[in-house]
Backbone as JSON Lines, residues from 0, in Angstrom:
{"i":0,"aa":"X","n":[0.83,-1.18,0.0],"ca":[0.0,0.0,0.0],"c":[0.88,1.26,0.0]}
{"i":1,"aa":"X","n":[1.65,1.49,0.98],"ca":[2.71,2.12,0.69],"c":[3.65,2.19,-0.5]}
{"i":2,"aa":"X","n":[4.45,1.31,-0.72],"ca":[4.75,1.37,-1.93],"c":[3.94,2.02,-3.1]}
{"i":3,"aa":"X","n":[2.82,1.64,-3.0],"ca":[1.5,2.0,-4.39],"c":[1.58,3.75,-4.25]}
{"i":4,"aa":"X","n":[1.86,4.56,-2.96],"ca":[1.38,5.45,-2.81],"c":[2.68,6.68,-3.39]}
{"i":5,"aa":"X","n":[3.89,5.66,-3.38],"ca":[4.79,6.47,-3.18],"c":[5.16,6.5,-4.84]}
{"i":6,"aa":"X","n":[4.74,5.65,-5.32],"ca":[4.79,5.46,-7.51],"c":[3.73,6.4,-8.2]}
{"i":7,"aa":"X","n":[2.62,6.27,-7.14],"ca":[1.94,7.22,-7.68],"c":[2.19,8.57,-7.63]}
{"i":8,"aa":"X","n":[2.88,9.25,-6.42],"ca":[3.43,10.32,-6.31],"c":[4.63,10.63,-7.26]}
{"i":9,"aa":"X","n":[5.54,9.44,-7.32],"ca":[6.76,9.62,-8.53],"c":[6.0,9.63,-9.38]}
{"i":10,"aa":"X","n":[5.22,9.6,-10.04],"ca":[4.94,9.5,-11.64],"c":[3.73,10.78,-11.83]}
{"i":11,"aa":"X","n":[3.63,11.32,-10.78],"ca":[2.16,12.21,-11.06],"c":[3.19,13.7,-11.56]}
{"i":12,"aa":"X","n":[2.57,13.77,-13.25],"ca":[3.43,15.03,-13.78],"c":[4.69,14.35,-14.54]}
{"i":13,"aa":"X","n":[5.39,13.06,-14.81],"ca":[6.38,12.48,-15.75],"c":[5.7,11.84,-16.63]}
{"i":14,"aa":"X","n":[6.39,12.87,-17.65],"ca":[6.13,12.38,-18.72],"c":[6.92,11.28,-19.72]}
{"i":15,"aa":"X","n":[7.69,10.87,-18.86],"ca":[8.96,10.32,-19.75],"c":[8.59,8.48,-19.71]}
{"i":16,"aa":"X","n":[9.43,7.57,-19.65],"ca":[9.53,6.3,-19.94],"c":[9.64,6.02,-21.55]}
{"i":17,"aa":"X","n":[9.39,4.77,-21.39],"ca":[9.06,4.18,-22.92],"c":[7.98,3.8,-23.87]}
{"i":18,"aa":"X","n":[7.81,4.05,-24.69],"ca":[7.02,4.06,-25.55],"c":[7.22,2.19,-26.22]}
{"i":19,"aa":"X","n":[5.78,1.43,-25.83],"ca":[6.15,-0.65,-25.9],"c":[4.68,-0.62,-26.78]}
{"i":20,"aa":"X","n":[4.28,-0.91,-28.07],"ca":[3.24,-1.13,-28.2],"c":[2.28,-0.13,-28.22]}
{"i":21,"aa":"X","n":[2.67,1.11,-28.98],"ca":[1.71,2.29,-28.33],"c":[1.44,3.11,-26.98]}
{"i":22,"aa":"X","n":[2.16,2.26,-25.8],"ca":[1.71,2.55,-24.82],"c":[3.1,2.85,-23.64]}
{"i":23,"aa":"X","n":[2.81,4.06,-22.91],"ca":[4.15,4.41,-22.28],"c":[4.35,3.65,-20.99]}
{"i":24,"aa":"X","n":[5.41,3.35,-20.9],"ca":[5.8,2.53,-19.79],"c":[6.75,3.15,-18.95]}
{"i":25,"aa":"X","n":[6.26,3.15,-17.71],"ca":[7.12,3.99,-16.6],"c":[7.81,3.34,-15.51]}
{"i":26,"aa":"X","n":[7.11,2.14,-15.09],"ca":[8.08,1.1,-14.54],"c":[6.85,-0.47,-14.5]}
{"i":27,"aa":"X","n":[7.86,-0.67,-13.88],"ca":[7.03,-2.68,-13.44],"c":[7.2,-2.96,-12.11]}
{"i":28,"aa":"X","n":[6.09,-3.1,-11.33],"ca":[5.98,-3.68,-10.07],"c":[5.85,-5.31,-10.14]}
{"i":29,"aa":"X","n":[7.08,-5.47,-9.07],"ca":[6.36,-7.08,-8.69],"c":[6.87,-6.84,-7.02]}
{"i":30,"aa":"X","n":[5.54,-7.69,-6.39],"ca":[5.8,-7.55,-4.68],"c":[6.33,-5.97,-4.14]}
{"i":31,"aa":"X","n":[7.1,-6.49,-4.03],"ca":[8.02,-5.07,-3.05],"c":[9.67,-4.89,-4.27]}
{"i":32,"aa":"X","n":[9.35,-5.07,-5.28],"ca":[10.17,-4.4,-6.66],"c":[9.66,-3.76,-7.78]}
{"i":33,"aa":"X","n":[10.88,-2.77,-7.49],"ca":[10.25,-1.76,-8.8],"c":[10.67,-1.67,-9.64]}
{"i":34,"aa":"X","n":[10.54,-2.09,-11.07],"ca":[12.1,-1.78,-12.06],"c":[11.53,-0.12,-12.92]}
{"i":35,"aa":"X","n":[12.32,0.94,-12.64],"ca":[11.99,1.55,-13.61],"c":[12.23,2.23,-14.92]}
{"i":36,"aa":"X","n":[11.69,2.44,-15.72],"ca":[12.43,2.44,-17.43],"c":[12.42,4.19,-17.66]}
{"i":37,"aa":"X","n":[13.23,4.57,-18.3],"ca":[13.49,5.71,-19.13],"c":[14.26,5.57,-20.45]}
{"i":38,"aa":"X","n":[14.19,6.63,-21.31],"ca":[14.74,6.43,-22.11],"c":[16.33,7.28,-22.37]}
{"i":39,"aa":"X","n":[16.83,8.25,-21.22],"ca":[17.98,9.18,-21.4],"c":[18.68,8.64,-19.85]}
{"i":40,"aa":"X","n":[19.5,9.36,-19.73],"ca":[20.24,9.3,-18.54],"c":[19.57,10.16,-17.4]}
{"i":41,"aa":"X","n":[19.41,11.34,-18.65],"ca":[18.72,12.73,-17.41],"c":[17.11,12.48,-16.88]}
{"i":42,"aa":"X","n":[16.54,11.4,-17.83],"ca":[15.0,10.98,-17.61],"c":[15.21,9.74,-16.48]}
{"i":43,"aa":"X","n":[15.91,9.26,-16.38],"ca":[16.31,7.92,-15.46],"c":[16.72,8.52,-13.87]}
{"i":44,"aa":"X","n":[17.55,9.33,-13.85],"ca":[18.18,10.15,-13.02],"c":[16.79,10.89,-12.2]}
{"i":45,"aa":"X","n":[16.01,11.59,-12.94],"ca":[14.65,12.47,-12.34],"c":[13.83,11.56,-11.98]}
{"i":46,"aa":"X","n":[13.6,10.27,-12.53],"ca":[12.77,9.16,-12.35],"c":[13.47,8.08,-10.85]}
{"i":47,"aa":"X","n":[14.43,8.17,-10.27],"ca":[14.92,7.99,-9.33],"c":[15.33,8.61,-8.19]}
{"i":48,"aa":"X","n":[15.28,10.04,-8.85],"ca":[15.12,10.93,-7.8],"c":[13.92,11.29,-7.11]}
{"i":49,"aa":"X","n":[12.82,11.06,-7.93],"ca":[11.72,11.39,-7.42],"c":[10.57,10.18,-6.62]}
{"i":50,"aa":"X","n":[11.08,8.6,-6.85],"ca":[10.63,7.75,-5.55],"c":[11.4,7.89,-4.3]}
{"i":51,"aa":"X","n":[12.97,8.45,-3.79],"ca":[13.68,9.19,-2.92],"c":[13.2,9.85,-2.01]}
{"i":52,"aa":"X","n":[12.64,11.08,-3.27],"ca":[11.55,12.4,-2.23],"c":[10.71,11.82,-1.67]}
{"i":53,"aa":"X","n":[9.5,11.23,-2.61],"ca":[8.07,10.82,-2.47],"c":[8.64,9.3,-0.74]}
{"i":54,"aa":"X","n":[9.53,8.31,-1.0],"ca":[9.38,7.71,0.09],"c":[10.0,8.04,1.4]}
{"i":55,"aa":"X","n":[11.02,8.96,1.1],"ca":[11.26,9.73,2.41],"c":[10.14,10.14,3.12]}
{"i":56,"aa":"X","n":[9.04,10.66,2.56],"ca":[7.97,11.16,3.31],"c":[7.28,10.43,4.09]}
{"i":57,"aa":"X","n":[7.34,9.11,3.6],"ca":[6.63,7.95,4.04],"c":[7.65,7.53,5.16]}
{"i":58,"aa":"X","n":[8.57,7.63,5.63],"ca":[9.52,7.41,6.35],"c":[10.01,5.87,6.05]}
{"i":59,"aa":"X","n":[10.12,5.92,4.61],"ca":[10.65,4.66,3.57],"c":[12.33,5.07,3.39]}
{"i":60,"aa":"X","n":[13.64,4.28,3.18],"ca":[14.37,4.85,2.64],"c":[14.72,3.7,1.09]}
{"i":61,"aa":"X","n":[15.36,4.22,0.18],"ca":[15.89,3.28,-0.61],"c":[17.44,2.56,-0.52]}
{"i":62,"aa":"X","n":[17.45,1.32,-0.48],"ca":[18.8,0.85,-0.37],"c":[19.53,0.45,-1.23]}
{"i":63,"aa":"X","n":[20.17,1.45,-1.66],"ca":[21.06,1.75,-2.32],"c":[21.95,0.65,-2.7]}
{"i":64,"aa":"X","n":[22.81,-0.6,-1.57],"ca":[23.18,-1.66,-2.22],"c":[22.23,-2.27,-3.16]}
{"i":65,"aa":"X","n":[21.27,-2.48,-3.11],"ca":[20.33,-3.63,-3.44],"c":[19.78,-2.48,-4.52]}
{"i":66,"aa":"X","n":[19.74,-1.44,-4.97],"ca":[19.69,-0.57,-6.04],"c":[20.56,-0.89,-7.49]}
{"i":67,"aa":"X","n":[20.1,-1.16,-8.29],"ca":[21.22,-1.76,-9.74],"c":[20.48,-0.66,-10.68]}
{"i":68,"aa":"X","n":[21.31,0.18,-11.78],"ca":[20.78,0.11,-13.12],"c":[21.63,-0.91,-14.1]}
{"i":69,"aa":"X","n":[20.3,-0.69,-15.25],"ca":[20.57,-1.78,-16.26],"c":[20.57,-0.87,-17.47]}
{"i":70,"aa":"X","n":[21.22,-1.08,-18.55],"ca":[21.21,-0.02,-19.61],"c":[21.66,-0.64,-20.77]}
{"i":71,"aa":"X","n":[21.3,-0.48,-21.86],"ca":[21.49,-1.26,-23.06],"c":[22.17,-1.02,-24.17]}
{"i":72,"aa":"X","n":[22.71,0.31,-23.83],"ca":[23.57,1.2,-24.62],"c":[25.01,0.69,-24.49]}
{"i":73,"aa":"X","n":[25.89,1.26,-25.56],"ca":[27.37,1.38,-25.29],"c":[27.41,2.26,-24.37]}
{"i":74,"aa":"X","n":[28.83,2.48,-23.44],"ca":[29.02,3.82,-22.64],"c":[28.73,3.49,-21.16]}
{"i":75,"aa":"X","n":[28.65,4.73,-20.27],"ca":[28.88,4.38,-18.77],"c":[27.31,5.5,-18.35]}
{"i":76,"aa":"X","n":[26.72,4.94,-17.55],"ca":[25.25,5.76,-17.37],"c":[25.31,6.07,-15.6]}
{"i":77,"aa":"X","n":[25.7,7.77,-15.49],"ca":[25.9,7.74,-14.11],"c":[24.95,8.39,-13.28]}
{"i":78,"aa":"X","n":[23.91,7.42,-12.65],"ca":[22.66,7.74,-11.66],"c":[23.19,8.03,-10.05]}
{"i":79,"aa":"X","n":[22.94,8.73,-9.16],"ca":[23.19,8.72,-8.01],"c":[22.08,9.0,-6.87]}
{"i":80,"aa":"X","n":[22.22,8.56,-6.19],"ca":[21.39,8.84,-4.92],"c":[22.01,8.87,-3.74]}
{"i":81,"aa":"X","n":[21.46,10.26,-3.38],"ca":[21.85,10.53,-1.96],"c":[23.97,11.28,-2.16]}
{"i":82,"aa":"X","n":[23.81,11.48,-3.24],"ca":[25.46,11.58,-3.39],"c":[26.44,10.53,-3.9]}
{"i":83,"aa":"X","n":[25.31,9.18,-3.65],"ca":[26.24,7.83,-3.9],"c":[26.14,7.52,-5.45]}
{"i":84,"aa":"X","n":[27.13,6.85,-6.12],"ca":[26.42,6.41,-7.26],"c":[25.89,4.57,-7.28]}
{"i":85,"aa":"X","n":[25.17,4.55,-8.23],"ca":[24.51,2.92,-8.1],"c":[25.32,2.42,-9.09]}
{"i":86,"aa":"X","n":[25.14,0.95,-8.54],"ca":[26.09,0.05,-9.62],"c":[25.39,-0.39,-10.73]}
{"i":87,"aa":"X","n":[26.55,-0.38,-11.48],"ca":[25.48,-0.57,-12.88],"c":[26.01,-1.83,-13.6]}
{"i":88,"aa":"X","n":[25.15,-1.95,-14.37],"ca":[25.37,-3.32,-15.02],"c":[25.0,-2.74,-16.12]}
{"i":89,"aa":"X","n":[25.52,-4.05,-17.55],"ca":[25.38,-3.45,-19.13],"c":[24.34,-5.28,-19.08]}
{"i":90,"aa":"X","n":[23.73,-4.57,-19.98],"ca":[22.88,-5.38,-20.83],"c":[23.45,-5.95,-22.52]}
{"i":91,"aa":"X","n":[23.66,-6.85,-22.53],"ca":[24.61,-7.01,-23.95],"c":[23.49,-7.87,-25.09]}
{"i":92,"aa":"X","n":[22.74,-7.89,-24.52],"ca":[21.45,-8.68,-25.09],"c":[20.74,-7.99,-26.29]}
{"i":93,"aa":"X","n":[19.47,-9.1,-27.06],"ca":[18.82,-8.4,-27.96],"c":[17.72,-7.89,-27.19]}
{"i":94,"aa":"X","n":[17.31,-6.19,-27.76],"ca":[16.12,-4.82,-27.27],"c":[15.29,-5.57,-27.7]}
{"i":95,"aa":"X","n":[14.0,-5.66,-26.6],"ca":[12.77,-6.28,-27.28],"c":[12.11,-5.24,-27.9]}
């Protein structure tokens, strides 16, 4: 429930994610995981900054070990939270 409250607050006013089928995609919940999609560095970055704000309020924090991006590009994609940066992983696979 929490969780639900704090996605809805990140996403109320972003316009960004991906475009799958006509239809924009902003992240995927399963249980208590969130994966979320953008399509830039600077759209990924605002899109992680803003479940941060929204669950701080909730007196939620995010943990940052257990935090990964995934990115499908050549190159190095640098997200941070809290000052820290997250570890990233490359995707070498075929884009569905």
């Amino acid at each position: 429930m929490v969780a639900e409250t704090v996605m809805r607050e990140t996403l109320n006013k972003f316009a960004g994610g991906l475009q799958v089928g006509g239809r924009r995609i902003t992240n995927l919940c399963y249980v208590d995981d969130i994966v979320l999609t953008a399509s830039s560095e600077a759209e990924l970055q605002e899109l992680v900054d803003r479940p941060n704000k929204a669950s701080s309020g909730q007196g939620l924090i995010i943990n940052i070990d257990k935090t990964k991006i995934m990115h499908t590009k050549d190159g190095y994609c640098q997200i941070m939270i809290k000052g820290m940066q997250l570890e990233q992983l490359s995707y070498s696979g075929n884009i569905l």
